[in-house]
N, C-alpha and C positions, 0 to 999 in steps of 0.2 A: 493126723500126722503122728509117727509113733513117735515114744520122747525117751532117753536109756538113760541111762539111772544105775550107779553102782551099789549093790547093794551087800553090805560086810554083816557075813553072820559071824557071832562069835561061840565058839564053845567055851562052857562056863570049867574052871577051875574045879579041881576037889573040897577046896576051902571058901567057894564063894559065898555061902552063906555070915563065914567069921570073915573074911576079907575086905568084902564088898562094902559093911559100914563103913572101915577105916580109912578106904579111898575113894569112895562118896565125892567129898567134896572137890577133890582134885578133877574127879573123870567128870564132875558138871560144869566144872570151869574149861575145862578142853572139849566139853561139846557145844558149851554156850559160844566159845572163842569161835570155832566152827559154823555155826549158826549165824552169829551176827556177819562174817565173811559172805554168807549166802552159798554156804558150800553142802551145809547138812541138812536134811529136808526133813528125815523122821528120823527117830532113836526110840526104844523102846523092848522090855524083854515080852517074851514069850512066855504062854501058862507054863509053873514049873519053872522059874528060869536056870535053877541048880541042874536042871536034870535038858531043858529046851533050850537052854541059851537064851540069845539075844538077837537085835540086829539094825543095823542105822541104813540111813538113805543117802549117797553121797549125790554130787552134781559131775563129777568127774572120777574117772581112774585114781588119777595121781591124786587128789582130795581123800579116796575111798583109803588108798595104800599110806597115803602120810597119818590118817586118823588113829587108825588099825595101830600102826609100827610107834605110833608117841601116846597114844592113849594110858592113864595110869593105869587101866585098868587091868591090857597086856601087860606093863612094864611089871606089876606085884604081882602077877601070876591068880588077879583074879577070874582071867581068860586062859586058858590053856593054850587055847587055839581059834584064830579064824582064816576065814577064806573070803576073797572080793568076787564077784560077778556081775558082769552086765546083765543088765534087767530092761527087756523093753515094756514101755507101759503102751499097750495099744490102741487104751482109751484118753490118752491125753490130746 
């Protein structure tokens, strides 16, 4: 049975390297908040993440879009930018 999966990449800021400490602790409390819900499956960057970005596993759309738009990490512009997508996993 295939299983879908939102999955939010983000692009990293110009200052995420100086940024990213500073909100650290905020963006672990809003993915652990996320997690314990049962909403976020995986969170993690990419080699490079200044230059690859990032990217979490939601359980729903509306989870994917509400993480993305309250995340600290959009809100201080340590994300420039992301985008959601549905992802089937076809070996689930």
């Amino acid at each position: 049975m295939t299983q879908v999966w939102y999955v939010v990449l983000y692009e990293s800021g110009p200052d995420v390297l100086t940024l990213a400490p500073v909100h650290m602790a905020a963006h672990v409390a809003h993915y652990e908040g996320f997690a314990a819900r049962g909403l976020l499956t995986a969170i993690g960057t990419f080699e490079q993440p200044e230059v690859n970005g990032s990217m979490c596993v939601l359980t729903t759309r509306e989870a994917a879009e509400e993480f993305a738009a309250t995340d600290p990490f959009v809100l201080h512009g340590v994300v420039r930018a992301y985008r959601v997508h549905a992802w089937s996993d076809v070996l689930a």
